[in-house]
C-alpha positions, 0 to 999 in steps of 0.5 A, spaced: 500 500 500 503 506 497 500 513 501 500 519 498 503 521 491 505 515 490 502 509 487 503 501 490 509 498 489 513 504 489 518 503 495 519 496 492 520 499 484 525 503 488 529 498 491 530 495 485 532 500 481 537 502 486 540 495 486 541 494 479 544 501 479 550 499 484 551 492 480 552 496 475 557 501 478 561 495 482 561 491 475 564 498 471 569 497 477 572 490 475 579 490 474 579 486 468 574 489 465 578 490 457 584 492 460 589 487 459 593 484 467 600 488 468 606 485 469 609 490 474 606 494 479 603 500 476 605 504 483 611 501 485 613 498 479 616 491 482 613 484 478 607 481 478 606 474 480 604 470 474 599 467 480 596 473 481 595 475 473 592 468 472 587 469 478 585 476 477 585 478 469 587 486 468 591 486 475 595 492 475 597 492 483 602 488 486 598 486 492 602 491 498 600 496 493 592 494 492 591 492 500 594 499 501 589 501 496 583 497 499 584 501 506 583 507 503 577 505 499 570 509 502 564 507 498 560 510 494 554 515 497 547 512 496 542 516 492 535 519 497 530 517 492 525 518 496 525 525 498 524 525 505 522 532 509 530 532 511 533 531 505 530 537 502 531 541 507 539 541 507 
């Protein structure tokens, strides 16, 4: 039941647009999308093992440069798509 302005399943049609359009994000941001794996670190140019090109395709990081990378990763803002009173108040 939808109150308002609204009409019935509009809360769960959000949802759902909202989950395909993180899946989509997170599948942009895949390491191996179109980019072949490096052979030395793109920071600190020390090898990559073969191991690691074979598991991850695209790599461009050793792994002490991407766990340096990781910890510093923050997600990205979720989008309000409801509107609410406080949002529209900032």
């Amino acid at each position: 039941m939808a109150g308002g302005w609204a009409q019935d399943g509009a809360v769960n049609e959000q949802i759902e647009v909202s989950t395909r359009e993180a899946i989509e994000r997170m599948r942009r941001q895949r390491p191996g999308e179109g980019r072949p794996s490096r052979e030395t670190c793109a920071e600190c140019d020390e090898p990559i093992p073969e191991a690691r090109r074979a598991a991850i395709p695209g790599v461009q990081l050793c792994i002490e440069c991407q766990q340096a990378s990781d910890k510093t990763w923050r997600p990205a803002a979720g989008i309000n798509r409801r509107g609410s009173k406080d949002s529209q108040l900032r």
